[in-house]
NUVEXKOL-692269 format. One record per residue (C-alpha): residue in three letters; residue number from 1; x, y, z. Coordinates in nm, 4 decimals, always signed. Example, Ala and Ser with C-alpha at 12.3 -4.5 7.8 and 13.67 -1.06 7.14 Angstrom:
2
 res   n        X        Y        Z
 ALA   1  +1.2300  -0.4500  +0.7800
 SER   2  +1.3670  -0.1060  +0.7140
This chain:
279
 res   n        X        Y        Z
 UNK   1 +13.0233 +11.4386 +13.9604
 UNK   2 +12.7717 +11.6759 +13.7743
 UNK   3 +12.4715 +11.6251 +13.8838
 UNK   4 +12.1433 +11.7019 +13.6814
 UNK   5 +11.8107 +11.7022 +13.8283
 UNK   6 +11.6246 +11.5929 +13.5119
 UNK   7 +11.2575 +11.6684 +13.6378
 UNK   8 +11.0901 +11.9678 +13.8866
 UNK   9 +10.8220 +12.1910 +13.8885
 UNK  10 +10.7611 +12.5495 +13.9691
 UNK  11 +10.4335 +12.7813 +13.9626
 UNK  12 +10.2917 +13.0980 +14.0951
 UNK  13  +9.9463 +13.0705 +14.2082
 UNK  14  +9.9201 +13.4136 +14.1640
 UNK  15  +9.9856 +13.3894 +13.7905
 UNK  16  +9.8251 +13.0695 +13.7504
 UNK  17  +9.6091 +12.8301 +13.8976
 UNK  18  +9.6934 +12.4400 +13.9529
 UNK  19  +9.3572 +12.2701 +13.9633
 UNK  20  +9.5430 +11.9562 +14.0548
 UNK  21  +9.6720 +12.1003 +14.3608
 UNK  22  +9.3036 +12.1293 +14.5073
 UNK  23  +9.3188 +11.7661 +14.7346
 UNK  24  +9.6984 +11.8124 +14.8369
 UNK  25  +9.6675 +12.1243 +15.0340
 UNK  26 +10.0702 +12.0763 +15.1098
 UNK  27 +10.0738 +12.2017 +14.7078
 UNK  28  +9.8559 +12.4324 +14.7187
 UNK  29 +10.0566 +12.7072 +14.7395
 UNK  30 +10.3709 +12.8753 +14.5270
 UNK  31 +10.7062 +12.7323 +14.4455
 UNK  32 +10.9735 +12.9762 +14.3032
 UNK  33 +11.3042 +12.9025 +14.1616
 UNK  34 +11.4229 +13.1295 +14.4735
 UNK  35 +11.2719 +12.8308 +14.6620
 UNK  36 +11.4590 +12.5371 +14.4675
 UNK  37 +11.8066 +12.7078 +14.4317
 UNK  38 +11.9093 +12.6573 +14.7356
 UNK  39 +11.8136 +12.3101 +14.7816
 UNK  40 +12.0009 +12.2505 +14.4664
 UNK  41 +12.3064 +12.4062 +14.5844
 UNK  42 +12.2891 +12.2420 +14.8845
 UNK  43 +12.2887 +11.9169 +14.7130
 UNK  44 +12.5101 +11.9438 +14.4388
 UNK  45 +12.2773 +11.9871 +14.1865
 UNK  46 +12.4334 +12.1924 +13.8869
 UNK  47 +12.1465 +12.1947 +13.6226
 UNK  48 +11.7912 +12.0782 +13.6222
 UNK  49 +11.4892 +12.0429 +13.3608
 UNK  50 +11.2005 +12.2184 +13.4407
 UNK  51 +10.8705 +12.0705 +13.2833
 UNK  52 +10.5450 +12.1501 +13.2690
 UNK  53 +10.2171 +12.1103 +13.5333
 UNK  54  +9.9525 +12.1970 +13.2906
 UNK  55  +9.7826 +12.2370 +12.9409
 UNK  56  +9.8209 +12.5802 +12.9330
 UNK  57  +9.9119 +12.8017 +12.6287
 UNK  58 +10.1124 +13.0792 +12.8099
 UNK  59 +10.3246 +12.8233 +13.0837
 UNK  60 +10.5879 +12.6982 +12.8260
 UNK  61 +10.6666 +13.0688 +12.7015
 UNK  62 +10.6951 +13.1675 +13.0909
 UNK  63 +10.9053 +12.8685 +13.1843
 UNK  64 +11.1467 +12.9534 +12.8898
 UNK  65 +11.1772 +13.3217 +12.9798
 UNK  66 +11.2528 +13.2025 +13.3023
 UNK  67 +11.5005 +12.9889 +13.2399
 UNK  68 +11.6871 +13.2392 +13.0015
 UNK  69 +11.7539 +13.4239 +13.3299
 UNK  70 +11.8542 +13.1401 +13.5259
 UNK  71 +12.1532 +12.9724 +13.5781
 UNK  72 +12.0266 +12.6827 +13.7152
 UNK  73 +11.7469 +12.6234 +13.4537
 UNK  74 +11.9034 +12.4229 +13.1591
 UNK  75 +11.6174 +12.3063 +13.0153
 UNK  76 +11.2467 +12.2972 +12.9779
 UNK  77 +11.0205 +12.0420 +12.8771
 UNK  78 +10.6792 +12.2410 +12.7982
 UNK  79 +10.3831 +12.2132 +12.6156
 UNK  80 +10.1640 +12.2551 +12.3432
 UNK  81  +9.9403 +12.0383 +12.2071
 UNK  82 +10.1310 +11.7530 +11.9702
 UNK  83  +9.7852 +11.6404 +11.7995
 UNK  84  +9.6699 +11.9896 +11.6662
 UNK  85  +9.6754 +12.0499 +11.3270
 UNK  86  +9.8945 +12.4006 +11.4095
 UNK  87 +10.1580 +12.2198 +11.6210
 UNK  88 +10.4286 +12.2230 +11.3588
 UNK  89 +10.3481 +12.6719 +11.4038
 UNK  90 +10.3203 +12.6720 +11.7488
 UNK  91 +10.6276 +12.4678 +11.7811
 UNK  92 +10.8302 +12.6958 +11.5555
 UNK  93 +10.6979 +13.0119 +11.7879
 UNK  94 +10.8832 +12.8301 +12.0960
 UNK  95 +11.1993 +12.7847 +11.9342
 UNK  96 +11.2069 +13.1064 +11.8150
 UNK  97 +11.0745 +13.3096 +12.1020
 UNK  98 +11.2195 +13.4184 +12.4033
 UNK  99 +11.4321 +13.1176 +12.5498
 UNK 100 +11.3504 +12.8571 +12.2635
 UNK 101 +11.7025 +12.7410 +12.2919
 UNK 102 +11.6120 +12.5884 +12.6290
 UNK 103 +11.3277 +12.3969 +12.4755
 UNK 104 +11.4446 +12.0200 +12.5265
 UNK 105 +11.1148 +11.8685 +12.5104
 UNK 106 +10.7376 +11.8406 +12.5077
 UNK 107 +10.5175 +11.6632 +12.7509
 UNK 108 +10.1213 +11.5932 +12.7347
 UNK 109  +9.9541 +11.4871 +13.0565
 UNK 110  +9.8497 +11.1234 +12.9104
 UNK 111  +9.8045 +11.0447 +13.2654
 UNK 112  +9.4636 +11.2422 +13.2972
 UNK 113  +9.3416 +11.0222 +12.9934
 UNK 114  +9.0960 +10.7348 +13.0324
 UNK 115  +9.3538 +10.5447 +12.8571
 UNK 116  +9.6226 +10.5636 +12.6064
 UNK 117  +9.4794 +10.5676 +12.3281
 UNK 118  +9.6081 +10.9111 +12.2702
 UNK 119  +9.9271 +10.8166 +12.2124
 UNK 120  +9.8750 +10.5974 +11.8984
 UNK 121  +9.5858 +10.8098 +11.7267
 UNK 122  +9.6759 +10.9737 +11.3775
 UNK 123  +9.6797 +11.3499 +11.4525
 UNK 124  +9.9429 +11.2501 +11.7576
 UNK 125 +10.1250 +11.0627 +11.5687
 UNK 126 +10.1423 +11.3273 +11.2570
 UNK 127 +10.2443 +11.5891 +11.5480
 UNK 128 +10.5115 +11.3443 +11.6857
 UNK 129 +10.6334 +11.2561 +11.3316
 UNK 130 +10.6919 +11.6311 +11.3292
 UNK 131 +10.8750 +11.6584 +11.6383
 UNK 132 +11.1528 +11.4033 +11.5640
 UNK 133 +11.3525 +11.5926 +11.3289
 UNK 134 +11.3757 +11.8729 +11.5390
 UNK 135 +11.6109 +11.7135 +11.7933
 UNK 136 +11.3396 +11.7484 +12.1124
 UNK 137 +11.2110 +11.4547 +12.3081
 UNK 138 +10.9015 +11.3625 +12.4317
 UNK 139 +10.7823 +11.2887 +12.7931
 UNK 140 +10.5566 +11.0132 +12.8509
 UNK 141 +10.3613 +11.0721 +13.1320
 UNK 142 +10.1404 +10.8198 +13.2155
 UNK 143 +10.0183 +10.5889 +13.4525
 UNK 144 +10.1165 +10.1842 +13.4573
 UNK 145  +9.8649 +10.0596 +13.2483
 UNK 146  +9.8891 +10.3295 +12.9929
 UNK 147 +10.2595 +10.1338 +12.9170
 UNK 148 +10.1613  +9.9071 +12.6480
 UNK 149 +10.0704 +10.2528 +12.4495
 UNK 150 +10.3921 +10.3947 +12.4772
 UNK 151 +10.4996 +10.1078 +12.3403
 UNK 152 +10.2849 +10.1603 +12.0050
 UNK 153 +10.3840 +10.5043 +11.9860
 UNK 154 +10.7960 +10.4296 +12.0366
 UNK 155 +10.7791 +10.2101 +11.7855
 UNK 156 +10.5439 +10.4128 +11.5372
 UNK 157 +10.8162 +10.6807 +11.5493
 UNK 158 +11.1136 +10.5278 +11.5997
 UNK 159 +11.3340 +10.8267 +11.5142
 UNK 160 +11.1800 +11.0565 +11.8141
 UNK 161 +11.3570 +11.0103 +12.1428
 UNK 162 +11.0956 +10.9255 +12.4166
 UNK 163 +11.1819 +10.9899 +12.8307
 UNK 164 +10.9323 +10.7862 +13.0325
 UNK 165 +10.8493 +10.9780 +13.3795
 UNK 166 +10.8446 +10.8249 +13.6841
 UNK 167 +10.9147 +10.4808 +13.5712
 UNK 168 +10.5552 +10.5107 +13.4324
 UNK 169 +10.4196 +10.5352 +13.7711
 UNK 170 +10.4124 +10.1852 +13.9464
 UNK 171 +10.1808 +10.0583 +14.1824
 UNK 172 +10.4705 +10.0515 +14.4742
 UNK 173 +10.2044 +10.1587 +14.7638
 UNK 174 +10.0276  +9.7987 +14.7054
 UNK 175 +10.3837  +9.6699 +14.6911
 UNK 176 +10.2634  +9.4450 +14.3323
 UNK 177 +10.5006  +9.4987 +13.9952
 UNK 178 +10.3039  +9.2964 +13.7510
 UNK 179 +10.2381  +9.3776 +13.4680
 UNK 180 +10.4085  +9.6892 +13.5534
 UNK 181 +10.7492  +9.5485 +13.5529
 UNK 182 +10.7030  +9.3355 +13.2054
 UNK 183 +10.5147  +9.6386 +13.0297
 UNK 184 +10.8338  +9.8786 +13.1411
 UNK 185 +11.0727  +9.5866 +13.0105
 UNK 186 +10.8970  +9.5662 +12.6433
 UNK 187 +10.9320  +9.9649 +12.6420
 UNK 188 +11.3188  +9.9524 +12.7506
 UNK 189 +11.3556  +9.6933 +12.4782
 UNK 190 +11.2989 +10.0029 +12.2004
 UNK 191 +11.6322 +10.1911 +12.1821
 UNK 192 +11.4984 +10.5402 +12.1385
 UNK 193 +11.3683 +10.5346 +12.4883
 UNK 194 +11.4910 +10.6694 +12.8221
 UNK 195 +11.3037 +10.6675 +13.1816
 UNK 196 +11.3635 +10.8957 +13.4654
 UNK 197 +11.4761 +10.7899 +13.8113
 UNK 198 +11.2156 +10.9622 +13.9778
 UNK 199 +10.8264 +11.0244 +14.1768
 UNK 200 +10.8898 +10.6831 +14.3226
 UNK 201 +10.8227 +10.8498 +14.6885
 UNK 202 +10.4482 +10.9637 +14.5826
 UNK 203 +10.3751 +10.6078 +14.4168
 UNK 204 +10.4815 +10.4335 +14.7394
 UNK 205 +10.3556 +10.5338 +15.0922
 UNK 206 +10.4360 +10.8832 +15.1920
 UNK 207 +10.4395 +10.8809 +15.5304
 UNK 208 +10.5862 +10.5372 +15.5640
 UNK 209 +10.8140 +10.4400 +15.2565
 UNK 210 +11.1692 +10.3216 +15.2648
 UNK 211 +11.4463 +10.2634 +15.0106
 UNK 212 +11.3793  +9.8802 +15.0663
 UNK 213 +11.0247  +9.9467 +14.9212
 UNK 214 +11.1587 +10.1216 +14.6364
 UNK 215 +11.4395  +9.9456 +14.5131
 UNK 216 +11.2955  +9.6766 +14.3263
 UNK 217 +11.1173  +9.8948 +14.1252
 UNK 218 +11.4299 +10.1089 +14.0625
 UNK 219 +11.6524  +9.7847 +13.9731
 UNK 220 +11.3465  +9.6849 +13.6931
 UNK 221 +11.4092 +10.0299 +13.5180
 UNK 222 +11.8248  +9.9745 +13.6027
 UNK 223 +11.8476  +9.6833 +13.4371
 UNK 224 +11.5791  +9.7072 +13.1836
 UNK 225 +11.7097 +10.0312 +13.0178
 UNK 226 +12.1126 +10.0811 +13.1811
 UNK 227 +12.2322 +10.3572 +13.3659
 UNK 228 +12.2723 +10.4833 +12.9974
 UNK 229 +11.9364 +10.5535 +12.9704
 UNK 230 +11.8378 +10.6221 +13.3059
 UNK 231 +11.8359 +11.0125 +13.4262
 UNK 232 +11.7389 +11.1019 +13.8160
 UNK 233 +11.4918 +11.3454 +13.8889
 UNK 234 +11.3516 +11.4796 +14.1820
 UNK 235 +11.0244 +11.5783 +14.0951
 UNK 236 +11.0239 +11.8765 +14.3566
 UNK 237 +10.8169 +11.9761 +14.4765
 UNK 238 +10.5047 +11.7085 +14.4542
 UNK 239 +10.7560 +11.5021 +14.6559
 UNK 240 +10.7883 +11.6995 +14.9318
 UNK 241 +10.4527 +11.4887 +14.9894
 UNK 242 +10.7040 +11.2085 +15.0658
 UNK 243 +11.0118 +11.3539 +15.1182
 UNK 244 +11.2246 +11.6143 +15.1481
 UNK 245 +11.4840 +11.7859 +14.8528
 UNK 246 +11.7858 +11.6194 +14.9918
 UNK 247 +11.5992 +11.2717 +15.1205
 UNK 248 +11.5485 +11.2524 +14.7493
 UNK 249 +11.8749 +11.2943 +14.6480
 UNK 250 +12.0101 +11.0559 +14.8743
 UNK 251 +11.7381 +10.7820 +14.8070
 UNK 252 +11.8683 +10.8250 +14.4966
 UNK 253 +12.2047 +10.7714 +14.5704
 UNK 254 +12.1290 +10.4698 +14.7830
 UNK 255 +11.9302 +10.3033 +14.5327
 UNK 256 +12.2385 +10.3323 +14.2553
 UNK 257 +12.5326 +10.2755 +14.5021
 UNK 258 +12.5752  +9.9024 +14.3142
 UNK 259 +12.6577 +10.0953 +14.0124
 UNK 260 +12.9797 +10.1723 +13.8955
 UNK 261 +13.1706 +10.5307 +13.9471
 UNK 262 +13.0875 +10.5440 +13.5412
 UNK 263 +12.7228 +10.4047 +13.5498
 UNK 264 +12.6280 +10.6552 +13.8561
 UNK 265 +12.7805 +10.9483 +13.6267
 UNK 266 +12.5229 +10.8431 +13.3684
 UNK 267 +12.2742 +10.8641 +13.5696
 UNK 268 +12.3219 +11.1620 +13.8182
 UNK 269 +12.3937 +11.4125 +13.4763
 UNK 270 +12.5041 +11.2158 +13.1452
 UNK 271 +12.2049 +11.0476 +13.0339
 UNK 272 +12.0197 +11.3929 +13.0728
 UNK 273 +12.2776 +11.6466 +12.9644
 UNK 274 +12.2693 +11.3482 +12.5934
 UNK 275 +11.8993 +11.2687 +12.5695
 UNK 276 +11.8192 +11.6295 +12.5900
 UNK 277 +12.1195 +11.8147 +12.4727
 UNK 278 +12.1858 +12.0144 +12.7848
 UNK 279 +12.4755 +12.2798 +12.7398
């Protein structure tokens, strides 16, 4: 079975800073591909995504070179901002720059926001309008009550293919699923979105989570969307908070052993290598 790791992270603090990192001092530090190869290897990971950490202008162009190199890398999922009136430009300079053929997406951190309002504004919804024809999906990152505007935006642009991280972040720490689990249902019920298997270690308790906690939250997104539309990810390395590379893996594994040899294929590489047209 192929296996695609649909969502990880690297950065050189050297090159550039991750603000975020400041409160998790386990983060605060660099993470190379050299790092994350052999973790990969290890467990049978083939291809990953790499996506984005920040709004900055010069990460996507770095992650693509990078990925041009690598034989890992299949795709990137970078950013620049979808509600600027030079998007359609800037967009047009990825593709077309070093490693643009690796671009398989764009992500905005929505999760940062107050609310979601973002999502459903105008000049976001011109620059996602603009994104559908080119073939590249867009990550929703956002937090559980940000949901109900993915929603609006799915729907406002029904031809652009939407990937919802994390299962849109879940309160599984305080162990509660409502309204998490009908908000995720109403966004499974639109056809031209997807949700990753993944970050369900750092949205329960790190130091004390098991599979039990976190498998009725993954059975929600199973059922909701289908292995069809369900892609794992591991997120490396923000869950090294929680876990280790292969405890994720496995977790994984554990929490789609009910599925069928087909269903698990879907999942572990298929949906991914289809939603984001990985070579």
């Amino acid at each position: 079975m192929r296996i695609v790791d649909a969502h990880h992270h690297l950065w050189d603090l050297a090159v550039r800073d991750q603000p975020w990192t400041a409160e998790l001092p386990a983060l605060r530090r660099s993470f190379h591909l050299a790092d994350l190869e052999p973790l990969a290897a290890a467990a049978g990971v083939s291809a990953t995504v790499l996506v984005q950490t920040i709004h900055a202008v010069d990460e996507t162009p770095e992650m693509l070179e990078l990925a041009e190199t690598s034989d890992l890398i299949a795709g990137v999922v970078g950013w620049t901002d979808v509600a600027a009136p030079t998007f359609g430009e800037r967009l047009s300079e990825l593709l077309s720059g070093v490693g643009g053929r690796r671009l398989v997406g764009i992500r905005h951190q929505v999760q940062e926001l107050p609310d979601g309002a973002w999502l459903t504004e105008p000049d976001t919804l011109r620059g996602l309008r603009q994104l559908a024809p080119t073939g590249l999906a867009f990550d929703l990152i956002v937090r559980a009550d940000q949901l109900p505007a993915c929603v609006a935006a799915a729907r406002a642009v029904p031809d652009l293919r939407f990937v919802l991280d994390h299962l849109g972040k879940p309160p599984i720490a305080a162990g509660d699923r409502e309204p998490w689990a009908t908000d995720v249902r109403a966004l499974a019920e639109l056809p031209n979105v997807s949700c990753k298997l993944s970050g369900m270690v750092t949205e329960a308790d790190p130091e004390h989570w098991t599979v039990a906690d976190l498998r009725p939250y993954a059975d929600v997104v199973l059922e909701a969307f289908g292995p069809e539309r369900v892609m794992f990810g591991s997120d490396w390395p923000v869950s090294t908070l929680g876990a280790s590379y292969p405890q994720v893996v496995e977790t994984a594994t554990l929490l789609t052993a009910e599925l069928s040899e087909a269903e698990r294929e879907a999942v572990f590489g298929g949906t991914a290598t289809a939603i984001y047209g990985l070579a």
